[in-house]
Biotite code that builds the C-alpha atoms (Angstrom):
import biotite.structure as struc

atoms = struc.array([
    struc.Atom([27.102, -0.165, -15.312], chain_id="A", res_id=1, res_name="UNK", atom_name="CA", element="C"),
    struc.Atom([28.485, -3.677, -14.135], chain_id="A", res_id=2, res_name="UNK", atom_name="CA", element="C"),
    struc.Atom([31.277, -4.563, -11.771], chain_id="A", res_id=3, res_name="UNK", atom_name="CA", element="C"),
    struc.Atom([32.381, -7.900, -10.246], chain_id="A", res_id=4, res_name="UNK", atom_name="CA", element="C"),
    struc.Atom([32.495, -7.582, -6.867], chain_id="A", res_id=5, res_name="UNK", atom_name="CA", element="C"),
    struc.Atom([33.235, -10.274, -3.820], chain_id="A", res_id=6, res_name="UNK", atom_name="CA", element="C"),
    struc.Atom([29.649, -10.806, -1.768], chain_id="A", res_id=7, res_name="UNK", atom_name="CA", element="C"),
    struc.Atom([29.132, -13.853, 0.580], chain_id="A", res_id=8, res_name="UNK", atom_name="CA", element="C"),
    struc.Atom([32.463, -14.901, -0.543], chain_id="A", res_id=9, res_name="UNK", atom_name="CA", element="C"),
    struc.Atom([31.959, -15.132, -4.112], chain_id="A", res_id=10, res_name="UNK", atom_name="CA", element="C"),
    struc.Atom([32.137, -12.562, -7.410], chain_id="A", res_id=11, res_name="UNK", atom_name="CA", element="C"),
    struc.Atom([28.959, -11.599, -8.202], chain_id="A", res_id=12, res_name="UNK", atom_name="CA", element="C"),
    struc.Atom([28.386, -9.658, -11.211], chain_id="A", res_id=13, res_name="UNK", atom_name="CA", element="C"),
    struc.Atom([26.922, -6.323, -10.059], chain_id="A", res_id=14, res_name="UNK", atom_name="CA", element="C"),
    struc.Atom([24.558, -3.509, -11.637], chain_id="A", res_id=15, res_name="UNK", atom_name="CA", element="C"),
    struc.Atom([23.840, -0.058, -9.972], chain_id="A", res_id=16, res_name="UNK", atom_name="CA", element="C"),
    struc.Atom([20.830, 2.184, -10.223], chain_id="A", res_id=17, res_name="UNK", atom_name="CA", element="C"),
    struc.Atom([20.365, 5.884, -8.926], chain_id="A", res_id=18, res_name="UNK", atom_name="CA", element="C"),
    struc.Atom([17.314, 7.473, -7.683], chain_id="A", res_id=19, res_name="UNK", atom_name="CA", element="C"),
    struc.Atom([15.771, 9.976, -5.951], chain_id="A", res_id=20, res_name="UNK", atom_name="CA", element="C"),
    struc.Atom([12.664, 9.830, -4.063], chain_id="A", res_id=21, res_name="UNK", atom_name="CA", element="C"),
    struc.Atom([12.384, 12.568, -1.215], chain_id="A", res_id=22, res_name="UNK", atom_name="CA", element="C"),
    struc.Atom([14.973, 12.862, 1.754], chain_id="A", res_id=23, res_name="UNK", atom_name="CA", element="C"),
    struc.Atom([17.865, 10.186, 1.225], chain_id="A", res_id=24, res_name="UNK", atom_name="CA", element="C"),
    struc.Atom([17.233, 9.146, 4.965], chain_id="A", res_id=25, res_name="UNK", atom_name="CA", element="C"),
    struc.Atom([14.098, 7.415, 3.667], chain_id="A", res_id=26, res_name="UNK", atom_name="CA", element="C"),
    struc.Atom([14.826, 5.864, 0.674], chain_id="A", res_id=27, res_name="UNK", atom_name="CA", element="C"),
    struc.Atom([17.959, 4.397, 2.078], chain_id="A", res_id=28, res_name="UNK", atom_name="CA", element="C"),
    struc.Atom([16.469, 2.568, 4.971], chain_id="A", res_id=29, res_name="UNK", atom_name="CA", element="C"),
    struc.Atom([13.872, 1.169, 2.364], chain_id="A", res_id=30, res_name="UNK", atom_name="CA", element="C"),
    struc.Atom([16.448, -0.432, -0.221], chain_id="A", res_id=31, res_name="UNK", atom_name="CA", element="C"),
    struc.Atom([19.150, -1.554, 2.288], chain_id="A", res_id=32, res_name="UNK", atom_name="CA", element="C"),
    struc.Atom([16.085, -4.214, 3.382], chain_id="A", res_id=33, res_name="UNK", atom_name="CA", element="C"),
    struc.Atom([15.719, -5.289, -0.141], chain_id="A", res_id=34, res_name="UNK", atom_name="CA", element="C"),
    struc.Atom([16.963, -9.146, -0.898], chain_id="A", res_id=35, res_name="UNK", atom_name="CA", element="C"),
    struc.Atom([19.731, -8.798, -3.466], chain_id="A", res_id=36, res_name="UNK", atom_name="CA", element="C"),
    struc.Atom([20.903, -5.013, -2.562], chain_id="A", res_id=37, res_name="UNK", atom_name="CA", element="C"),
    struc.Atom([24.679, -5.032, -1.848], chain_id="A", res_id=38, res_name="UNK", atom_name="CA", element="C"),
    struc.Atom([25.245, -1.221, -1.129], chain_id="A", res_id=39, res_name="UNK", atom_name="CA", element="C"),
    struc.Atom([23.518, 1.524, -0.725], chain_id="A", res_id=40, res_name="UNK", atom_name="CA", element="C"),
    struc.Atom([25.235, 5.179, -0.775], chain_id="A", res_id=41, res_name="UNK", atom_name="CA", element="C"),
    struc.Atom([23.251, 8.049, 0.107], chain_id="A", res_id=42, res_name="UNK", atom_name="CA", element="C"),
    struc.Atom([24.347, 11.331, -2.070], chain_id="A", res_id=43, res_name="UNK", atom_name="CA", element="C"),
    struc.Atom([23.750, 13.800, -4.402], chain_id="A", res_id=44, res_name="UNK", atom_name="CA", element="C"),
    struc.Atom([23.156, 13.685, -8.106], chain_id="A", res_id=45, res_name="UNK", atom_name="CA", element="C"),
    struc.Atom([21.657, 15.884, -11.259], chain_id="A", res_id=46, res_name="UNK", atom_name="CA", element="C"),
    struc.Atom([23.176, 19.122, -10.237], chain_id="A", res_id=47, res_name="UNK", atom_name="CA", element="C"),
    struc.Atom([25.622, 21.365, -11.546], chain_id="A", res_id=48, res_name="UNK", atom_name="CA", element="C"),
    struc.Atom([27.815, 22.105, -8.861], chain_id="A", res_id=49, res_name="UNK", atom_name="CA", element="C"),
    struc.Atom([31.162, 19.779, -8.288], chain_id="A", res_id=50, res_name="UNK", atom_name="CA", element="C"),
    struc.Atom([31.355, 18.064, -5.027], chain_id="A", res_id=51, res_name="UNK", atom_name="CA", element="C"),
    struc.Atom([28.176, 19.547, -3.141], chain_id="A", res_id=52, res_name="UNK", atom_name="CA", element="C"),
    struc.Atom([27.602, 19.829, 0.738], chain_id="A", res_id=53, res_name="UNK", atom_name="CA", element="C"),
    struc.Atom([24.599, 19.040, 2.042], chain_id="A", res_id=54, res_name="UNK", atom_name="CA", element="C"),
    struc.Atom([24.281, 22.426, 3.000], chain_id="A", res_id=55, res_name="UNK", atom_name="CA", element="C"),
    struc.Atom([24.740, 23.696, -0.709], chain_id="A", res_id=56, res_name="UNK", atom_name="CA", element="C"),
    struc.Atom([22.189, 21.915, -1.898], chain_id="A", res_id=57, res_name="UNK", atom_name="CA", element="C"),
    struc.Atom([19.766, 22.861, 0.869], chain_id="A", res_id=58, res_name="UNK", atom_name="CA", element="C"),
    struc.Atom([19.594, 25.860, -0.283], chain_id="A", res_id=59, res_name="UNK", atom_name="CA", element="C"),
    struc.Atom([18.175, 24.486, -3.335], chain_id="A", res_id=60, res_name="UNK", atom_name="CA", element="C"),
    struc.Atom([20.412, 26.521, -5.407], chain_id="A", res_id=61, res_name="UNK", atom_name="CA", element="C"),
    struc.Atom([22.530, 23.720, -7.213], chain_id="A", res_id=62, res_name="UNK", atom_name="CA", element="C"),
    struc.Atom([20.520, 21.396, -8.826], chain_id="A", res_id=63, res_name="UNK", atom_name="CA", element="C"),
    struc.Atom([20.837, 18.416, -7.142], chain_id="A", res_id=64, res_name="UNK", atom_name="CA", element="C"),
    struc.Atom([18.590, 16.077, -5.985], chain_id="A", res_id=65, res_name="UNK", atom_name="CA", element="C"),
    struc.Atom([18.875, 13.573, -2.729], chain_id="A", res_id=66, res_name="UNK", atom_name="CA", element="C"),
    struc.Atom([19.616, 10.104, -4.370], chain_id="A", res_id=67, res_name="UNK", atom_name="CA", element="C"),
    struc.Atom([20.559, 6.884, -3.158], chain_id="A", res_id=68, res_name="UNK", atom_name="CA", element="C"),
    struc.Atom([23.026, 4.493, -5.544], chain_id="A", res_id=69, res_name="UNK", atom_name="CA", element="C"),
    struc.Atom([22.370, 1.174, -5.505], chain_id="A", res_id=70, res_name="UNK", atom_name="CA", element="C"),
    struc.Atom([24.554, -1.696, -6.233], chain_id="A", res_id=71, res_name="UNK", atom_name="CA", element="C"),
    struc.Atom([22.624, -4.900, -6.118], chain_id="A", res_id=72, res_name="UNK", atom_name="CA", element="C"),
    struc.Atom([22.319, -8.385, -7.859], chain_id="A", res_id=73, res_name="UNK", atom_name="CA", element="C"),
    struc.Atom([20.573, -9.082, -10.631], chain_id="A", res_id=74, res_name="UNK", atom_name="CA", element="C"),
    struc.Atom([20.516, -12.553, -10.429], chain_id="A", res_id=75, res_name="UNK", atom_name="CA", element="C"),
    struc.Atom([18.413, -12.028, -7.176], chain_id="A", res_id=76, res_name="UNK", atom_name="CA", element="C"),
    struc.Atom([16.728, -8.819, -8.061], chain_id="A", res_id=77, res_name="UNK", atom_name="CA", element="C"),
    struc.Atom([15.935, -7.658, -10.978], chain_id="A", res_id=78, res_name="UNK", atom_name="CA", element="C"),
    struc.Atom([16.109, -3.428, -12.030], chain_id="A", res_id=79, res_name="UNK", atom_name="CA", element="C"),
    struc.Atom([12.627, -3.544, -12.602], chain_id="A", res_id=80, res_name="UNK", atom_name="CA", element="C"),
    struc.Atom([11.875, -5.154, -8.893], chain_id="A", res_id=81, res_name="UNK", atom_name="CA", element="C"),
    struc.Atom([13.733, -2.038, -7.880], chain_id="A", res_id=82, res_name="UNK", atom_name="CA", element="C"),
    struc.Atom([11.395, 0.234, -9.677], chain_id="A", res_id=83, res_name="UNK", atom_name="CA", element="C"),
    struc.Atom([8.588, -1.416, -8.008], chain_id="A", res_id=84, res_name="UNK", atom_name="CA", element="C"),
    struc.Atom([10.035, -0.294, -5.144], chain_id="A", res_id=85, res_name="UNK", atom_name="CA", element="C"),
    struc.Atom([10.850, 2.767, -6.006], chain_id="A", res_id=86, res_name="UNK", atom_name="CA", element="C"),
    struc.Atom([7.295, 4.185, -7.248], chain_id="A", res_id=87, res_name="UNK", atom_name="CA", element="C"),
    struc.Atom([5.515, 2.247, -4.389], chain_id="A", res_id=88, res_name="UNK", atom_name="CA", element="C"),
    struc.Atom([7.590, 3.874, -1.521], chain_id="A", res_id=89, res_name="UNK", atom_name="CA", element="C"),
    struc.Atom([6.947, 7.503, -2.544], chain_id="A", res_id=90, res_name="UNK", atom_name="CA", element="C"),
    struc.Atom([4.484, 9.642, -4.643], chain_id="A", res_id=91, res_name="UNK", atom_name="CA", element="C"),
    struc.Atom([5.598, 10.586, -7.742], chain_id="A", res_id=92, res_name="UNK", atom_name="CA", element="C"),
    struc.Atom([3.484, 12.636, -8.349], chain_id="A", res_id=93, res_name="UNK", atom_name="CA", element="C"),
    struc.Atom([4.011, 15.800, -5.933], chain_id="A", res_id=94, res_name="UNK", atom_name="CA", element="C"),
    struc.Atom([6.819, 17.768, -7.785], chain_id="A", res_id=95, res_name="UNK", atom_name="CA", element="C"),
    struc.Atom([9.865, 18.848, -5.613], chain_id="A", res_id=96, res_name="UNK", atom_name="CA", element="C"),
    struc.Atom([8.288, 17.586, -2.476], chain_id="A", res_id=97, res_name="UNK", atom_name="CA", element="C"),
    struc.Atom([7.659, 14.490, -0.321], chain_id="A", res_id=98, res_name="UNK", atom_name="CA", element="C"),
    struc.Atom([5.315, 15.044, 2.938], chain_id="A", res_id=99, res_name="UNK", atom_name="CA", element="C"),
    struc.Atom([6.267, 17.701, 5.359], chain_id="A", res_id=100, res_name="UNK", atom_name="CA", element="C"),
    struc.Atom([10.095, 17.847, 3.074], chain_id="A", res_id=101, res_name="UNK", atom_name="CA", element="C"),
    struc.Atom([9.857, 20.411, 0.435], chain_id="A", res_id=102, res_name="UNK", atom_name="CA", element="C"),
    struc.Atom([12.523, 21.942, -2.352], chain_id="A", res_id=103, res_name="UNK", atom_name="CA", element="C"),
    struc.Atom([14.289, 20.270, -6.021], chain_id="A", res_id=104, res_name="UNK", atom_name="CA", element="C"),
    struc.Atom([16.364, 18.278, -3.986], chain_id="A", res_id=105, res_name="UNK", atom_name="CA", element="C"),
    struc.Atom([13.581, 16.554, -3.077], chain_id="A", res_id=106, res_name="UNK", atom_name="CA", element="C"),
    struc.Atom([12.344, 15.590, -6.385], chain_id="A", res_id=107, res_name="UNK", atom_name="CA", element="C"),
    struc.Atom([11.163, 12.282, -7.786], chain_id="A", res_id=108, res_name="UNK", atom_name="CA", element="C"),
    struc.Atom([14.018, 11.196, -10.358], chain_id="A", res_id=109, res_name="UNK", atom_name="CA", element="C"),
    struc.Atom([15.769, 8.053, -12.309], chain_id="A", res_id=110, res_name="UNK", atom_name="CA", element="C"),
    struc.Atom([18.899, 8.715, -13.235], chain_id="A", res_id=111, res_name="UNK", atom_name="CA", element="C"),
    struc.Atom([19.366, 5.965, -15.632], chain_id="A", res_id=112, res_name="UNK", atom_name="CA", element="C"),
    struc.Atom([22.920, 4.204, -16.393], chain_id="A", res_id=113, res_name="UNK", atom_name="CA", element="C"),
    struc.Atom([22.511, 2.924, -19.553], chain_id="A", res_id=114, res_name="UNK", atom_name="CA", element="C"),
    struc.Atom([19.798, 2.702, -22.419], chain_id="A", res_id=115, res_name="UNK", atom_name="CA", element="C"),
    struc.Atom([18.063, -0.549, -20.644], chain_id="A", res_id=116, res_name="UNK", atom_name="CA", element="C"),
    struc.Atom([17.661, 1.322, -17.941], chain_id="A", res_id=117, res_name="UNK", atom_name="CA", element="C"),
    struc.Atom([16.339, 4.507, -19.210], chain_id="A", res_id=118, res_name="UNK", atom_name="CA", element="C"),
    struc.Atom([13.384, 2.559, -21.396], chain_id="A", res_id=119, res_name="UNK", atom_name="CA", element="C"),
    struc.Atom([12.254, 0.467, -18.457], chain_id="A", res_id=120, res_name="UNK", atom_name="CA", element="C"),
    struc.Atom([11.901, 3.657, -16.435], chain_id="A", res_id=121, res_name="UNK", atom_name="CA", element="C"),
    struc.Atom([10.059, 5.326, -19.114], chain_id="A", res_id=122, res_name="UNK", atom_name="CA", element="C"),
    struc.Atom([7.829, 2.490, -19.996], chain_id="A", res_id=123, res_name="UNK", atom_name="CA", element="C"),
    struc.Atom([6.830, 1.908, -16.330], chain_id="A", res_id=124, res_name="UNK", atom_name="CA", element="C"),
    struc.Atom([6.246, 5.486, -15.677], chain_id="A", res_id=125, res_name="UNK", atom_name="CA", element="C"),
    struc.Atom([3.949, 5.251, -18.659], chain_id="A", res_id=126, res_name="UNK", atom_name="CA", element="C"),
    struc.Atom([1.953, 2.234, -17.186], chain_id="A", res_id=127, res_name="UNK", atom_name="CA", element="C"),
    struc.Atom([1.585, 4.272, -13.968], chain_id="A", res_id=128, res_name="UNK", atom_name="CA", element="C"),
    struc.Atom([0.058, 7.141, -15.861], chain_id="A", res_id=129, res_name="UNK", atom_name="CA", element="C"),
    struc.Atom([-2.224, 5.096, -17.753], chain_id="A", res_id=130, res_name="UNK", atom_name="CA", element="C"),
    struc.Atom([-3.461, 2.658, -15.092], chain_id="A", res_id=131, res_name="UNK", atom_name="CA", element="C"),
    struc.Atom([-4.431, 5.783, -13.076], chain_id="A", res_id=132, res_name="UNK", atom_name="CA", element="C"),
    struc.Atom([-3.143, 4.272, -10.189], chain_id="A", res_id=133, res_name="UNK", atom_name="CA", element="C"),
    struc.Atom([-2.235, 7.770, -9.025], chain_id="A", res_id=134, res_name="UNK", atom_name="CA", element="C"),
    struc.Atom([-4.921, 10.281, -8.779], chain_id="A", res_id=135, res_name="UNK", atom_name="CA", element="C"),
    struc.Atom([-2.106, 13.332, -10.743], chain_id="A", res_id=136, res_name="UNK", atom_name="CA", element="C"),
    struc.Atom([-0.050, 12.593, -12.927], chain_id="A", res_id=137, res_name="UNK", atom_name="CA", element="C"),
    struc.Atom([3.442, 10.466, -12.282], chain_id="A", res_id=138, res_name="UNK", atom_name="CA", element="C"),
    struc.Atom([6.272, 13.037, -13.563], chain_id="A", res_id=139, res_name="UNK", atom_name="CA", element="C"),
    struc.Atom([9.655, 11.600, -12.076], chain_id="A", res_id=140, res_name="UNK", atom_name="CA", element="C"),
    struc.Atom([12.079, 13.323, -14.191], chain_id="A", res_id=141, res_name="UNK", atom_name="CA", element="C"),
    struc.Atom([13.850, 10.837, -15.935], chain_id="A", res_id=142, res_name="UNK", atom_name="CA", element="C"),
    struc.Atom([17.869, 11.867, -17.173], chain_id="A", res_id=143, res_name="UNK", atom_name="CA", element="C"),
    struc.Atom([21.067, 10.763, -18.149], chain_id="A", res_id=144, res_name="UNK", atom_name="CA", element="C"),
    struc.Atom([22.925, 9.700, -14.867], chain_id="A", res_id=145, res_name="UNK", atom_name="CA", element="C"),
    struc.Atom([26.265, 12.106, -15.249], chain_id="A", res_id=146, res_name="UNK", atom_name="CA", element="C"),
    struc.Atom([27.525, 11.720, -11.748], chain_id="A", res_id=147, res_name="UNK", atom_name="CA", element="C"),
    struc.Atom([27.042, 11.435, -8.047], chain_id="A", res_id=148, res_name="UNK", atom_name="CA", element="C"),
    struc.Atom([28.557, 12.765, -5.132], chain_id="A", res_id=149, res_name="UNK", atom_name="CA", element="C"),
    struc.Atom([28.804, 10.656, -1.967], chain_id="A", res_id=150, res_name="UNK", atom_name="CA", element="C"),
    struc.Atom([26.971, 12.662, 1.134], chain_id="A", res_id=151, res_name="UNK", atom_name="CA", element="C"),
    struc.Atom([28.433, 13.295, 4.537], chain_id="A", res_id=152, res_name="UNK", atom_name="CA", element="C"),
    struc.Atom([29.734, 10.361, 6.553], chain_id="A", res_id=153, res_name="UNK", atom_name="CA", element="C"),
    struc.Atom([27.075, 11.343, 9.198], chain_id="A", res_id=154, res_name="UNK", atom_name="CA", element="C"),
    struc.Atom([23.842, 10.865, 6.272], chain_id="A", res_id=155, res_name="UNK", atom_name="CA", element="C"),
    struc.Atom([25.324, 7.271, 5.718], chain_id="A", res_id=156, res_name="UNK", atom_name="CA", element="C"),
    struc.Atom([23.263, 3.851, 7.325], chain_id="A", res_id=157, res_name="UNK", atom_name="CA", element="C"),
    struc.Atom([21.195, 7.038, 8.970], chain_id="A", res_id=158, res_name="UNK", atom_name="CA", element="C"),
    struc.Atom([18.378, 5.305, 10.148], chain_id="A", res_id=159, res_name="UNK", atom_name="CA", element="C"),
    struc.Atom([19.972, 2.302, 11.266], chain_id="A", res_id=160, res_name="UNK", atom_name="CA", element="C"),
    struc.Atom([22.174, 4.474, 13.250], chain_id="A", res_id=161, res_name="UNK", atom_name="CA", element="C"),
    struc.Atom([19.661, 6.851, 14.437], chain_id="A", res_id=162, res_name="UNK", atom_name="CA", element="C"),
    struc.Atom([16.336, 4.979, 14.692], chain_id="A", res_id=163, res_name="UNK", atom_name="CA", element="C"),
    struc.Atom([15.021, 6.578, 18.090], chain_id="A", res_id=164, res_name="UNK", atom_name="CA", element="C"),
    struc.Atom([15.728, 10.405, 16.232], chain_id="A", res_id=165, res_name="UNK", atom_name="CA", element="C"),
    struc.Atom([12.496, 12.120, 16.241], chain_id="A", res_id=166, res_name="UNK", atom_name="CA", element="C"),
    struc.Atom([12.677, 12.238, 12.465], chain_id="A", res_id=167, res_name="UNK", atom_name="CA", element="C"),
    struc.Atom([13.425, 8.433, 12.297], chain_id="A", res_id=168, res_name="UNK", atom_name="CA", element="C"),
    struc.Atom([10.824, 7.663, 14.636], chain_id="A", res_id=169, res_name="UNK", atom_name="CA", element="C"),
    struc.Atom([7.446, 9.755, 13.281], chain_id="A", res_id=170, res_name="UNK", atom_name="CA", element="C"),
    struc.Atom([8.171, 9.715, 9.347], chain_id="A", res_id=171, res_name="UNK", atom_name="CA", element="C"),
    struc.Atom([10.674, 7.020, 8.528], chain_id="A", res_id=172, res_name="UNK", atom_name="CA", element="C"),
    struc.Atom([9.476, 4.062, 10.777], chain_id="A", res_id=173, res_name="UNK", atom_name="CA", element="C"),
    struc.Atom([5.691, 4.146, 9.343], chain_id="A", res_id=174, res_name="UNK", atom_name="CA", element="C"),
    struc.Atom([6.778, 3.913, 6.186], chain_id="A", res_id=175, res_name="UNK", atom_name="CA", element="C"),
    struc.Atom([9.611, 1.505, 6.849], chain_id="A", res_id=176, res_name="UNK", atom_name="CA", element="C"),
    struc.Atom([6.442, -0.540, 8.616], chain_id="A", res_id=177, res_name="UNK", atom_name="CA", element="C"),
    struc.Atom([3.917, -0.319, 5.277], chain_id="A", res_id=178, res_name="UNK", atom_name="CA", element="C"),
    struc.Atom([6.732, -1.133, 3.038], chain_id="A", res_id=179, res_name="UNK", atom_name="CA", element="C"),
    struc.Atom([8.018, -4.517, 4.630], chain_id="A", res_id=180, res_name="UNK", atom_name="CA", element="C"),
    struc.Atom([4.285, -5.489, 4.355], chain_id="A", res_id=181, res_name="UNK", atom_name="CA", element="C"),
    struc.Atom([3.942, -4.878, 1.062], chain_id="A", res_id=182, res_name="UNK", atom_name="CA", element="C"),
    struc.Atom([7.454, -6.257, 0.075], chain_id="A", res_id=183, res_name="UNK", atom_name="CA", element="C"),
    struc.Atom([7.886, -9.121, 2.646], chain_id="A", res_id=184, res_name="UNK", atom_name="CA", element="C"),
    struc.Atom([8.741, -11.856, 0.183], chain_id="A", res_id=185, res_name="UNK", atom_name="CA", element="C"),
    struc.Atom([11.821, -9.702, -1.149], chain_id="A", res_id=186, res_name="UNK", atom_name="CA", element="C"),
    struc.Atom([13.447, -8.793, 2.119], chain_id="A", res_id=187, res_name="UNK", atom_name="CA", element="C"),
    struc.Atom([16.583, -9.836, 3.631], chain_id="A", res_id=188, res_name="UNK", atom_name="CA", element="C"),
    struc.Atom([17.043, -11.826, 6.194], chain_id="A", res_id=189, res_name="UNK", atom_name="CA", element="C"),
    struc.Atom([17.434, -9.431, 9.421], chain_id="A", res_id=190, res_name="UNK", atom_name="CA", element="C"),
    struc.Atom([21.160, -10.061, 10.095], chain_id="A", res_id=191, res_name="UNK", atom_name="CA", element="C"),
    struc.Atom([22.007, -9.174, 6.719], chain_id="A", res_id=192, res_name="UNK", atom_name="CA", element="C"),
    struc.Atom([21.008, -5.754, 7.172], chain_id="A", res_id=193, res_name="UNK", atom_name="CA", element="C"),
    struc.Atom([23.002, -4.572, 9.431], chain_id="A", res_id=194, res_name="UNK", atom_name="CA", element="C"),
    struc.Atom([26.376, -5.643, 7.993], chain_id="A", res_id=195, res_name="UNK", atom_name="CA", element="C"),
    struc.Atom([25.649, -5.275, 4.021], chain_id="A", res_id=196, res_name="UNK", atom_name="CA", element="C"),
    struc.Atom([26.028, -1.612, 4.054], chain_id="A", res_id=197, res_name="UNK", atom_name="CA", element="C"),
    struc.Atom([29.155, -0.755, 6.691], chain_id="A", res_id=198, res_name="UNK", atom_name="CA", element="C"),
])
């Protein structure tokens, strides 16, 4: 899935990616940092029920995992720097659960756009399980992207607009602190965060 789309005052051709990888909250403060990431929506995807509220799926009833969609660059980075990301950021390996969060919404999932897409995933999910990089097995479900649903306004730029939130502070700002480590030579520059994503 490509779009042209005006960024820094030029069209840049765009790709998106969806995936889940625990509570939204999380994964969106992680790829909003990431060199190259134009938008990132927080939402719902891989369920069965049209137009879910966050409540709906909380009660783990619809099918639908927390995703983020990502439209991003590829001339500055690439889908597969994304899955890096991605399978470096959570554990894949703990089905329908991440930490203390617990339920199928919380599941560890690609939802691939196209058939590029869908044999990277699978390849590099393959790797992981071979290298034994993970002491269990890596099973991120890996589908057919069929649609998303954007989540509430109020689940949108959450930690940037919420960073002192007891939730923000003691889960989301440890791992915000390991992943910029690990990932330092593909973050933005700091005022680009903020204003990418509004």
């Amino acid at each position: 899935m490509s779009n042209d789309v005006m960024y820094a005052g030029a069209y840049a051709q765009t790709d998106t990616a969806t995936l889940g990888a625990g509570c939204f909250w999380c994964v969106e403060a992680v790829f909003q940092q990431l060199n190259g990431v134009l938008k990132v929506s927080s939402g719902y995807s891989g369920g069965s029920v049209a137009n879910p509220t966050y409540e709906q799926v909380s009660e783990k009833n619809t099918g639908h995992a927390e995703v983020i969609q990502v439209v991003y660059d590829p001339s500055i980075i690439t889908f597969d720097e994304l899955l890096e990301v991605f399978w470096q950021t959570h554990d894949p390996t703990t089905p329908n659960r991440q930490g203390n969060d617990v339920g199928p919404q919380y599941r560890s999932a690609i939802f691939y756009h196209n058939q590029e897409q869908k044999e990277k995933a699978e390849y590099y999910k393959e790797q992981l399980n071979r290298s034994g990089s993970w002491n269990s097995p890596v099973i991120t479900e890996i589908a057919p992207y069929k649609n998303f649903y954007i989540a509430e306004d109020y689940h949108q730029n959450y930690y940037l607009n919420n960073g002192t939130q007891p939730y923000c502070y003691f889960v989301i700002r440890p791992k915000m602190e390991k992943f910029e480590k690990a990932f330092k030579d593909k973050l933005k520059r700091t005022n680009q965060v903020q204003t990418r994503n509004k």
